[in-house]
PDB file of N, CA, C and O in Angstrom:
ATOM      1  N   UNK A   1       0.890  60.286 115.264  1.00  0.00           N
ATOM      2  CA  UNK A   1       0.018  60.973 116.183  1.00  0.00           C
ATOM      3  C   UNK A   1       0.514  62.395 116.441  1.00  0.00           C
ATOM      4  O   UNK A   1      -0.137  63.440 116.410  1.00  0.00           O
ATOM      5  N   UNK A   2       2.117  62.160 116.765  1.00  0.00           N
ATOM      6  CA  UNK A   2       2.563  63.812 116.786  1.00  0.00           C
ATOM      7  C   UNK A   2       2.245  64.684 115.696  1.00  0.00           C
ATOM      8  O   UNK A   2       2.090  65.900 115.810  1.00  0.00           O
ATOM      9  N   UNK A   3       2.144  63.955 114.523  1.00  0.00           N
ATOM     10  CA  UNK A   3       2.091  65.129 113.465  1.00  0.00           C
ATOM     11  C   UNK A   3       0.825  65.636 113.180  1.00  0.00           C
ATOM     12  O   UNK A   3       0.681  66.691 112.562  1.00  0.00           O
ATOM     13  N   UNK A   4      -0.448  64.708 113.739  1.00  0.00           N
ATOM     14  CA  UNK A   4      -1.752  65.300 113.418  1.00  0.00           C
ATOM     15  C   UNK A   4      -2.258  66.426 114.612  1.00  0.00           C
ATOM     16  O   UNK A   4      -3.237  67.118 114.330  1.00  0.00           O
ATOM     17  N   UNK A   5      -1.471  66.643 116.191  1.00  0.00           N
ATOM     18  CA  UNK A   5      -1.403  67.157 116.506  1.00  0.00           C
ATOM     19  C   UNK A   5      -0.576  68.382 115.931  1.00  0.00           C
ATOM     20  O   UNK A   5      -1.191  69.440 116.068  1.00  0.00           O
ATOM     21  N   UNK A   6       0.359  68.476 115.472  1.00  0.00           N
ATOM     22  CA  UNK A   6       0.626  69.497 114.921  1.00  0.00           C
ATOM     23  C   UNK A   6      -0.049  70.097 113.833  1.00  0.00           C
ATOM     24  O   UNK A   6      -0.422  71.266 113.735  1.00  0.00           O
ATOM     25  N   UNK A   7      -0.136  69.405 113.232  1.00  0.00           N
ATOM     26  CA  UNK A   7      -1.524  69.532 111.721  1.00  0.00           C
ATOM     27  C   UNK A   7      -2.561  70.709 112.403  1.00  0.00           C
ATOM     28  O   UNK A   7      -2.732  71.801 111.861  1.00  0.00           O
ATOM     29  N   UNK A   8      -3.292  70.267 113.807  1.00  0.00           N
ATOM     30  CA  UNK A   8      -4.100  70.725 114.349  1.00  0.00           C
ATOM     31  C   UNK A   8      -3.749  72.137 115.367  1.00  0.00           C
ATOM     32  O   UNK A   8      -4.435  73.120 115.644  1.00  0.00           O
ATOM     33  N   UNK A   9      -2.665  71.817 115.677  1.00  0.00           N
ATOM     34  CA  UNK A   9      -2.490  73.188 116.737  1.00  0.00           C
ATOM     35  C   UNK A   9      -2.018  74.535 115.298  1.00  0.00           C
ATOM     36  O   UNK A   9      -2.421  75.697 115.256  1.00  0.00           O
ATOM     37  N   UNK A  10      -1.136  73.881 114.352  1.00  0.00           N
ATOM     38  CA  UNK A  10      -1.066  74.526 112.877  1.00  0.00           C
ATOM     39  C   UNK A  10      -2.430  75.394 112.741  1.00  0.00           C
ATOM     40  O   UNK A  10      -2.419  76.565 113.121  1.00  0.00           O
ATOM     41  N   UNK A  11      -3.790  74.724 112.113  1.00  0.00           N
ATOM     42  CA  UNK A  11      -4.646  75.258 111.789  1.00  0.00           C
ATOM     43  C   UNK A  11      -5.422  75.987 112.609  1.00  0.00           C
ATOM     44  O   UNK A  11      -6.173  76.842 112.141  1.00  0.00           O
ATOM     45  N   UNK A  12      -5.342  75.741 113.961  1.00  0.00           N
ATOM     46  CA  UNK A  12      -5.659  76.744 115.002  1.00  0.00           C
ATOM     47  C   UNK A  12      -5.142  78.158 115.367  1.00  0.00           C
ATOM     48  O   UNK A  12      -5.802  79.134 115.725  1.00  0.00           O
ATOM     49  N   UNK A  13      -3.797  78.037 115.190  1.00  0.00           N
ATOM     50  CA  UNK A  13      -2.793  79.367 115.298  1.00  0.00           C
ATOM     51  C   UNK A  13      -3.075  80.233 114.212  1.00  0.00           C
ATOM     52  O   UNK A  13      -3.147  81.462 114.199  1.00  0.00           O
ATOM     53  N   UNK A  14      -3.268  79.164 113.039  1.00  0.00           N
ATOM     54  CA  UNK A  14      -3.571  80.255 111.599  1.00  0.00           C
ATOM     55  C   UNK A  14      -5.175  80.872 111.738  1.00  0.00           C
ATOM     56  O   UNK A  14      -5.529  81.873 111.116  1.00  0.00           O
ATOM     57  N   UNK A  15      -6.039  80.140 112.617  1.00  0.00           N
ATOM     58  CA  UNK A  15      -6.961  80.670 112.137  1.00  0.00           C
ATOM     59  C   UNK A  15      -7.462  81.692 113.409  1.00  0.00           C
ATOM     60  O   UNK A  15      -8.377  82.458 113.107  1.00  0.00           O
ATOM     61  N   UNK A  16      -6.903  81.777 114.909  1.00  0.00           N
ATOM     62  CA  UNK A  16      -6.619  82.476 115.900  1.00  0.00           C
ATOM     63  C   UNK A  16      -6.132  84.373 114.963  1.00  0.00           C
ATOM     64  O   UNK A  16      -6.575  85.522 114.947  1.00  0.00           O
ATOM     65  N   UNK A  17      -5.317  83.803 114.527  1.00  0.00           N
ATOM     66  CA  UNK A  17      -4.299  85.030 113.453  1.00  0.00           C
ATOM     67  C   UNK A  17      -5.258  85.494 112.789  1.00  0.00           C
ATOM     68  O   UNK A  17      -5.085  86.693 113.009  1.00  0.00           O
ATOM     69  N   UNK A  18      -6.010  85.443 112.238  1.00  0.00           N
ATOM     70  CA  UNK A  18      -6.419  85.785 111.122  1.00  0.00           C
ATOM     71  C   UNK A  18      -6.786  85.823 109.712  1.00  0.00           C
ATOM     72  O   UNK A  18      -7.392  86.597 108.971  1.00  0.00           O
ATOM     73  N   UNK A  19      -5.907  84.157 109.574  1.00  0.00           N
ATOM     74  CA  UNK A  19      -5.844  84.104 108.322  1.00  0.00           C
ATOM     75  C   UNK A  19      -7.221  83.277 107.593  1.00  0.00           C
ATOM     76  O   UNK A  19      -7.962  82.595 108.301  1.00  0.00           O
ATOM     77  N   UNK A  20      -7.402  83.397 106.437  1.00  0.00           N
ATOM     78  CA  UNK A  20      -8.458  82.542 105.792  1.00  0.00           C
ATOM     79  C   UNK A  20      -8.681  81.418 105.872  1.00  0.00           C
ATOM     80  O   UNK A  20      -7.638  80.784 106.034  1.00  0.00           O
ATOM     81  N   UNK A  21      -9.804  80.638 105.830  1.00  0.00           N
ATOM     82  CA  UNK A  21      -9.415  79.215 106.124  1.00  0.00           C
ATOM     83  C   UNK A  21      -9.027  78.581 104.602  1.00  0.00           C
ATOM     84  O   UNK A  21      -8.892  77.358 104.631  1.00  0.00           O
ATOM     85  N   UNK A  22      -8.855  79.114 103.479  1.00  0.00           N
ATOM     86  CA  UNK A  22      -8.689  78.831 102.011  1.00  0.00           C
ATOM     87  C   UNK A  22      -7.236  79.159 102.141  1.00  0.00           C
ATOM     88  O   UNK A  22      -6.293  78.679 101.512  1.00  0.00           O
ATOM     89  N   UNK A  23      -7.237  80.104 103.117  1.00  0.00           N
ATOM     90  CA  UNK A  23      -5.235  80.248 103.393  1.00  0.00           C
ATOM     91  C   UNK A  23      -4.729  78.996 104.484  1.00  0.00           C
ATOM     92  O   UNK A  23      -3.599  78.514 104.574  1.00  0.00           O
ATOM     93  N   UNK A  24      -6.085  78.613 105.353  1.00  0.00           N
ATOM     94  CA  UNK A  24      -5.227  77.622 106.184  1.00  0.00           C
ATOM     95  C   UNK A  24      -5.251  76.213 105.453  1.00  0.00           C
ATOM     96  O   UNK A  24      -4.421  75.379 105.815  1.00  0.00           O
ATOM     97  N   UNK A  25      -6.215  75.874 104.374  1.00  0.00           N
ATOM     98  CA  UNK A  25      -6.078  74.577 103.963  1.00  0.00           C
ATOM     99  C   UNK A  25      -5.070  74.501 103.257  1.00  0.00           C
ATOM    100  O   UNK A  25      -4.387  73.482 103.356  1.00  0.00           O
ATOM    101  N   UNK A  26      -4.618  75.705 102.200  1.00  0.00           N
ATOM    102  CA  UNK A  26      -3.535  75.260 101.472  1.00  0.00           C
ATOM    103  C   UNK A  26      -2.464  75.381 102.477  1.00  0.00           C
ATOM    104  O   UNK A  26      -1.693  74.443 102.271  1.00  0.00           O
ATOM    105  N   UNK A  27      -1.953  76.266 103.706  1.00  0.00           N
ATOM    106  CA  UNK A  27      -1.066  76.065 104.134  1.00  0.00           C
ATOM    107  C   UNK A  27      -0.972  74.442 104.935  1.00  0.00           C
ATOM    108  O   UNK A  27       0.174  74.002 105.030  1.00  0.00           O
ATOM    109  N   UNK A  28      -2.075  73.582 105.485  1.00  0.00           N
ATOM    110  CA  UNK A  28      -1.929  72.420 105.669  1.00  0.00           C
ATOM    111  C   UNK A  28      -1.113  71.342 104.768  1.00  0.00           C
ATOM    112  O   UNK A  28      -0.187  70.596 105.085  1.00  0.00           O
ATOM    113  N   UNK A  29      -1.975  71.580 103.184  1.00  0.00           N
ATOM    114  CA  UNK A  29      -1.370  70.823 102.436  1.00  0.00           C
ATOM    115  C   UNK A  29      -0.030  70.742 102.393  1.00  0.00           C
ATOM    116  O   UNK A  29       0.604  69.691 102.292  1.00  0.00           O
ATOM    117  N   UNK A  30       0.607  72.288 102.497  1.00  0.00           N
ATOM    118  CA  UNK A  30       1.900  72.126 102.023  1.00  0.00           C
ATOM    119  C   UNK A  30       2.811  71.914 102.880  1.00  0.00           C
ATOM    120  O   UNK A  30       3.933  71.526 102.553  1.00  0.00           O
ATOM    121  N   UNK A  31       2.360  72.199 104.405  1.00  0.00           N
ATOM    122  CA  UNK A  31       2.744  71.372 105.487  1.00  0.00           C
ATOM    123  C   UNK A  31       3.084  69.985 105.485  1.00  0.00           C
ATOM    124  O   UNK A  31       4.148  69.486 105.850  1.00  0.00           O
ATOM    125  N   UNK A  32       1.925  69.335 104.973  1.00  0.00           N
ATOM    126  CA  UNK A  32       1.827  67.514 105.057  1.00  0.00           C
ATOM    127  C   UNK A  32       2.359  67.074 104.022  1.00  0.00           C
ATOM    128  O   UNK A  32       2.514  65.853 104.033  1.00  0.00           O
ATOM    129  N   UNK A  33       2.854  67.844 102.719  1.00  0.00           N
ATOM    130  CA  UNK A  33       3.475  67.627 101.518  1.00  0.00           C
ATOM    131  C   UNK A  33       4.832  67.743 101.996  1.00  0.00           C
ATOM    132  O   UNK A  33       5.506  66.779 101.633  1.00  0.00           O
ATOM    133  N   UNK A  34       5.595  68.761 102.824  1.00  0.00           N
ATOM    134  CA  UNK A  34       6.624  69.071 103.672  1.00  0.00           C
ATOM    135  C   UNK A  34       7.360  68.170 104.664  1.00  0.00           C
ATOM    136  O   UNK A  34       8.568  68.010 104.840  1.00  0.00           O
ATOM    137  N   UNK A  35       6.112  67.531 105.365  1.00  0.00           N
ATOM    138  CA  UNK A  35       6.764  66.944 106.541  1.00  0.00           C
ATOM    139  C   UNK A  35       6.701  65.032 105.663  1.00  0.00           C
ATOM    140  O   UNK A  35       7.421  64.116 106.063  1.00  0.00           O
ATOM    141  N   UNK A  36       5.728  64.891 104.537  1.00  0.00           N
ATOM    142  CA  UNK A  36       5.931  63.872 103.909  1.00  0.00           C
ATOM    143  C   UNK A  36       7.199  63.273 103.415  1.00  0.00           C
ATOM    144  O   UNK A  36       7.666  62.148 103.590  1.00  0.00           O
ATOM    145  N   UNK A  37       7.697  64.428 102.670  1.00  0.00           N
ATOM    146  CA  UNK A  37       8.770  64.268 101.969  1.00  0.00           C
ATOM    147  C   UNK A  37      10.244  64.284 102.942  1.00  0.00           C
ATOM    148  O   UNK A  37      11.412  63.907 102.848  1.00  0.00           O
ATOM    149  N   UNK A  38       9.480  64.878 103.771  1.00  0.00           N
ATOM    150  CA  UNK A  38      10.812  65.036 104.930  1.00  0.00           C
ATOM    151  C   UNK A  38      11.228  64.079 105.747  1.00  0.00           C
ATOM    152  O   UNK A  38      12.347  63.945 106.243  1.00  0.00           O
ATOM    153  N   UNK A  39       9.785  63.068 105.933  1.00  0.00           N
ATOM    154  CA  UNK A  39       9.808  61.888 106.891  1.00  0.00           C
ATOM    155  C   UNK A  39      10.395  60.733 105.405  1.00  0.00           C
ATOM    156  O   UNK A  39      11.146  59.863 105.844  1.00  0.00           O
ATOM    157  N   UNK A  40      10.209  60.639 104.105  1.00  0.00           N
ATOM    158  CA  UNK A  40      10.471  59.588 103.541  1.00  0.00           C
ATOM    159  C   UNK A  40      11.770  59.798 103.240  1.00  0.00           C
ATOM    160  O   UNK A  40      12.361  58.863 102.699  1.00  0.00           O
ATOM    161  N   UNK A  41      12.664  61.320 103.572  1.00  0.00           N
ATOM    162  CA  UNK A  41      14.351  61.062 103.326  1.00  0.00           C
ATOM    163  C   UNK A  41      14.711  60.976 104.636  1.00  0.00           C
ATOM    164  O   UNK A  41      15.888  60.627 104.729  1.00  0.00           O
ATOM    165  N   UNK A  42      14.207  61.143 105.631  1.00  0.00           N
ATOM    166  CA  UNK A  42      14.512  60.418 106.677  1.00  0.00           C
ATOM    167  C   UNK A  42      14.727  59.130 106.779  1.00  0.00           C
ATOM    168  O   UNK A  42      15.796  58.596 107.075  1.00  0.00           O
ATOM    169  N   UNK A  43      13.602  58.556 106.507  1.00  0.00           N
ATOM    170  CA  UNK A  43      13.668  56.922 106.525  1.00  0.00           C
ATOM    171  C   UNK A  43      14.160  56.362 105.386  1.00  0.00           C
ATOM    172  O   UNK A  43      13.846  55.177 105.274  1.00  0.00           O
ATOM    173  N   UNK A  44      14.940  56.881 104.345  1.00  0.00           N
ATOM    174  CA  UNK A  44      15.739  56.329 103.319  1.00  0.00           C
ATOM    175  C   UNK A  44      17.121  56.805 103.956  1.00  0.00           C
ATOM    176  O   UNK A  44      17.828  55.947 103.430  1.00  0.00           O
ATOM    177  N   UNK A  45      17.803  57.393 104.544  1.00  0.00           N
ATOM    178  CA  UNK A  45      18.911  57.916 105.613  1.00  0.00           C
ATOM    179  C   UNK A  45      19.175  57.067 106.438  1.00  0.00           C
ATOM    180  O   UNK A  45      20.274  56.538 106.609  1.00  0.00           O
ATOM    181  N   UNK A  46      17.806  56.792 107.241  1.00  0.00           N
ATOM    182  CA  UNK A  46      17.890  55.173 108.342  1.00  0.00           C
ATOM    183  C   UNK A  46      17.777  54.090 107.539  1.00  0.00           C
ATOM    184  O   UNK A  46      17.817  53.128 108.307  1.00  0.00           O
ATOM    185  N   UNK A  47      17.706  53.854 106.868  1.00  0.00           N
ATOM    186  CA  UNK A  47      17.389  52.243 106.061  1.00  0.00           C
ATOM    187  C   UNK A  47      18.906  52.431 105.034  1.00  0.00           C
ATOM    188  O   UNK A  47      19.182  51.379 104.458  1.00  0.00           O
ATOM    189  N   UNK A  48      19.785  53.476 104.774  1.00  0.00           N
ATOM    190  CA  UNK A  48      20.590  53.436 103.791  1.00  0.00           C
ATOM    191  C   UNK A  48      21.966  51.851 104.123  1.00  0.00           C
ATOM    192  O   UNK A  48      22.437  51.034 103.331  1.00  0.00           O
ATOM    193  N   UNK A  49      22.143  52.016 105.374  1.00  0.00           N
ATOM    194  CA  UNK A  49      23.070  51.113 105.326  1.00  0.00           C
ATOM    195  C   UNK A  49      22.699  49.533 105.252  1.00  0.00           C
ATOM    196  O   UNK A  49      23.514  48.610 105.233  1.00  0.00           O
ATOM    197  N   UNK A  50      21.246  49.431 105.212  1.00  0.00           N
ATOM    198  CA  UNK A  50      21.060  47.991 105.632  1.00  0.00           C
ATOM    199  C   UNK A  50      20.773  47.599 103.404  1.00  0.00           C
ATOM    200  O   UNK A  50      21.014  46.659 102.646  1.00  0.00           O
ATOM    201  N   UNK A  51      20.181  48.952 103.286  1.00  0.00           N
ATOM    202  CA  UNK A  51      20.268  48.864 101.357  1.00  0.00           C
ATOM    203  C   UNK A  51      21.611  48.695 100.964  1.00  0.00           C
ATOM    204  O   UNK A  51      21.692  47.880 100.045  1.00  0.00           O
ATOM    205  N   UNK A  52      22.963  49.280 101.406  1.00  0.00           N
ATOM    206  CA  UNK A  52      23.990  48.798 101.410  1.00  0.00           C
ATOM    207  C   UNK A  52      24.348  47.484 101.551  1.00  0.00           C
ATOM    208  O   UNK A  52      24.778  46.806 100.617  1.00  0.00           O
ATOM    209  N   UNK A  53      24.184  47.064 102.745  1.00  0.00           N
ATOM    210  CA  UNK A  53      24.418  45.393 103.104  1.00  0.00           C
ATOM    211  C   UNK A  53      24.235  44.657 101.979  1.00  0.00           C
ATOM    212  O   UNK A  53      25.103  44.037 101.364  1.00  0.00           O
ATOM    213  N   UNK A  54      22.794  44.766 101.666  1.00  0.00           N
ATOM    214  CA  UNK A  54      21.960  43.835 101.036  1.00  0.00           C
ATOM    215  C   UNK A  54      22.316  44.129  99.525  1.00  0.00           C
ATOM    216  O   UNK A  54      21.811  43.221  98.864  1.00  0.00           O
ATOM    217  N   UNK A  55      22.970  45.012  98.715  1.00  0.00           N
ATOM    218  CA  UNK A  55      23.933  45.292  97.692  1.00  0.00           C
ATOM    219  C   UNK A  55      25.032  44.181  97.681  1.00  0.00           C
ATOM    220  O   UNK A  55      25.305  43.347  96.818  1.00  0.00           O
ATOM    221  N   UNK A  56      25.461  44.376  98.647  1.00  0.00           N
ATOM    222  CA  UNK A  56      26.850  43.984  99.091  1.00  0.00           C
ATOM    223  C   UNK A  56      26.955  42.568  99.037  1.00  0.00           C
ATOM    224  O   UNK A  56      27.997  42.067  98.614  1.00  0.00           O
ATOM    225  N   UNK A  57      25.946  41.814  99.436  1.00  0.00           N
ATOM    226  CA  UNK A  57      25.640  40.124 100.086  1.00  0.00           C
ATOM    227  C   UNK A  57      25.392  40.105  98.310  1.00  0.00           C
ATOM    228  O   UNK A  57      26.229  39.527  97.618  1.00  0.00           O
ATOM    229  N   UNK A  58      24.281  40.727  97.715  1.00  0.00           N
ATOM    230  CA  UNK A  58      24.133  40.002  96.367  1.00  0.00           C
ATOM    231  C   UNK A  58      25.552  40.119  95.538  1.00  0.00           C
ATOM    232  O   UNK A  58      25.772  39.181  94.773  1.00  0.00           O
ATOM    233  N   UNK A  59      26.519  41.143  95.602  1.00  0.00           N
ATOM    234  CA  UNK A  59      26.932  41.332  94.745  1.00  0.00           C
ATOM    235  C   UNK A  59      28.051  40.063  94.853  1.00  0.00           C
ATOM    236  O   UNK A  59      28.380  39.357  93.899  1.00  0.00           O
ATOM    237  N   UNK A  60      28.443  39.968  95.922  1.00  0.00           N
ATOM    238  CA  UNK A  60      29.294  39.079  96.757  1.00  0.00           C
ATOM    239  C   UNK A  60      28.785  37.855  96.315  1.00  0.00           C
ATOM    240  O   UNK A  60      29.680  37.109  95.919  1.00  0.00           O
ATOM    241  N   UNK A  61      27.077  37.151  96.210  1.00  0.00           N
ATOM    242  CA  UNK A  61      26.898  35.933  96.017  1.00  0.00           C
ATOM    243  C   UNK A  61      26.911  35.645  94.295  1.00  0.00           C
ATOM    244  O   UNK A  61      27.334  34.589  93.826  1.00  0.00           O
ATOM    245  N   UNK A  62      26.329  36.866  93.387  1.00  0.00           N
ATOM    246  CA  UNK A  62      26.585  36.718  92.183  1.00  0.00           C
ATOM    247  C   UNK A  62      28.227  36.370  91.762  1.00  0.00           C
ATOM    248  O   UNK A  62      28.457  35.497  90.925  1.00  0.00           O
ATOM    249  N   UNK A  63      29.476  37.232  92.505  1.00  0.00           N
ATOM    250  CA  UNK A  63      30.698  36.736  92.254  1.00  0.00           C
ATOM    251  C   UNK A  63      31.278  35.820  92.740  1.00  0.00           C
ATOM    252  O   UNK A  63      32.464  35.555  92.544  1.00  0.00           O
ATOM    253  N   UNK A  64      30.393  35.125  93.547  1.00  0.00           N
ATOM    254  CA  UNK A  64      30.679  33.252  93.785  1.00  0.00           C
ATOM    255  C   UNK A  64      30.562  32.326  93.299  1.00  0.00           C
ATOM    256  O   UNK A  64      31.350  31.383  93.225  1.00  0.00           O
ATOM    257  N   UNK A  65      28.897  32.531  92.622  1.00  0.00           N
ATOM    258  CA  UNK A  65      28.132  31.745  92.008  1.00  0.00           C
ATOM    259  C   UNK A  65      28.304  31.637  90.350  1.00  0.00           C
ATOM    260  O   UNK A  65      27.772  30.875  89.543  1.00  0.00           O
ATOM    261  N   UNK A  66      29.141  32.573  90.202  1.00  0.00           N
ATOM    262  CA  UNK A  66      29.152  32.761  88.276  1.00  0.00           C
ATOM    263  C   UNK A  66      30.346  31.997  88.073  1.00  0.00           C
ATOM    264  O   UNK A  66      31.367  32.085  88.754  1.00  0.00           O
ATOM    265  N   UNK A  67      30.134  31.165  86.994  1.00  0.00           N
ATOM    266  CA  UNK A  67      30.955  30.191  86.631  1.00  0.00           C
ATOM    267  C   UNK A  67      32.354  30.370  85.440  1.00  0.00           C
ATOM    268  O   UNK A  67      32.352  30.324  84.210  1.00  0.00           O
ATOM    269  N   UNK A  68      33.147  30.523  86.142  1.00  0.00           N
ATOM    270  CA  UNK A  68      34.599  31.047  85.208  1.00  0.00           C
ATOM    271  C   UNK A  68      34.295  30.016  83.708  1.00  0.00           C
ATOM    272  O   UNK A  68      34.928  28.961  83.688  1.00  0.00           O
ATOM    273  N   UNK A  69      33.691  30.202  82.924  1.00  0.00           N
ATOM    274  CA  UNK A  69      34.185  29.692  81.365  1.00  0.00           C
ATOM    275  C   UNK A  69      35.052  30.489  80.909  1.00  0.00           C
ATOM    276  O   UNK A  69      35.086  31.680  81.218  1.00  0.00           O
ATOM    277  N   UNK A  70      35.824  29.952  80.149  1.00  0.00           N
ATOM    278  CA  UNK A  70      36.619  30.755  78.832  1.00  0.00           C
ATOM    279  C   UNK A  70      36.033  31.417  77.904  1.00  0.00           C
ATOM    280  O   UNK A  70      34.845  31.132  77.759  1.00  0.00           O
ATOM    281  N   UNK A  71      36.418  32.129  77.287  1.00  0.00           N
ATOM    282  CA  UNK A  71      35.765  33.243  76.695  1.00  0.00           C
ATOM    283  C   UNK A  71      35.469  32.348  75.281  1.00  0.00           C
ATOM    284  O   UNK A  71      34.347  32.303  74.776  1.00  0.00           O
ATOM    285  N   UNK A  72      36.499  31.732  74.795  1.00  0.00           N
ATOM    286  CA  UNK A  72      35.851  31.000  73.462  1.00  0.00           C
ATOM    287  C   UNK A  72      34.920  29.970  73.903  1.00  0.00           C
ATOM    288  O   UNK A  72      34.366  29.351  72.995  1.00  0.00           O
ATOM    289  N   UNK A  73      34.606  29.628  75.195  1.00  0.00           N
ATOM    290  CA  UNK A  73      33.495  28.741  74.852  1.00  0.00           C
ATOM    291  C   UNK A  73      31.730  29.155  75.686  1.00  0.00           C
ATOM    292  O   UNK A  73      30.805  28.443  76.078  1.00  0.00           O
ATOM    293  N   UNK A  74      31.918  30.336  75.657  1.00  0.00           N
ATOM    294  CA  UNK A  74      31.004  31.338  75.819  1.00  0.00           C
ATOM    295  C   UNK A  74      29.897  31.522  74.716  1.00  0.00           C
ATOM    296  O   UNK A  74      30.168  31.682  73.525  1.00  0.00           O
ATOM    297  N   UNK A  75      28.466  31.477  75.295  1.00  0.00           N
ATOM    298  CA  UNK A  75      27.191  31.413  73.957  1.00  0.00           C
ATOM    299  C   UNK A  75      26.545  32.748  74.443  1.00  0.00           C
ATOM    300  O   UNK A  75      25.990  33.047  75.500  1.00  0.00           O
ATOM    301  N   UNK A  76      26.866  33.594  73.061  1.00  0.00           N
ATOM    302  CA  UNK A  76      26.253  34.923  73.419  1.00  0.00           C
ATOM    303  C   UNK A  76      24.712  34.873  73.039  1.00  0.00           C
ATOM    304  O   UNK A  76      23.995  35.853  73.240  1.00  0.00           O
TER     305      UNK A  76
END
């Protein structure tokens, strides 16, 4: 909600100013292309340690679960 308010007070200021509205749509886009990319390394930043964990638990259950054979009686 905050950001479509900004979206909006954005295209108001630009077009208060002076600028084109062919100048304010592309400056929207590259706004919402901006704050897109900005909000999805955000939320890969907050989610990094729990992608950690969950690394961690598999890697931990694969080296429990794998069964020590000897190498000569191994079927490649």
């Amino acid at each position: 909600m905050l950001e479509l308010l900004f979206i909006i007070g954005f295209f108001v200021m630009l077009l208060v100013t002076g600028v084109s509205v062919l100048g304010i749509l592309a400056a929207i886009v590259v706004a919402t292309a901006l704050m897109f990319v900005g909000g999805l390394f955000a939320m890969m930043i907050k989610l990094l340690p729990w992608l950690l964990l969950a690394v961690a638990v598999v890697w931990i259950i694969r080296a429990v679960k794998t069964p020590k054979v000897p190498a000569y009686r191994r079927r490649y």
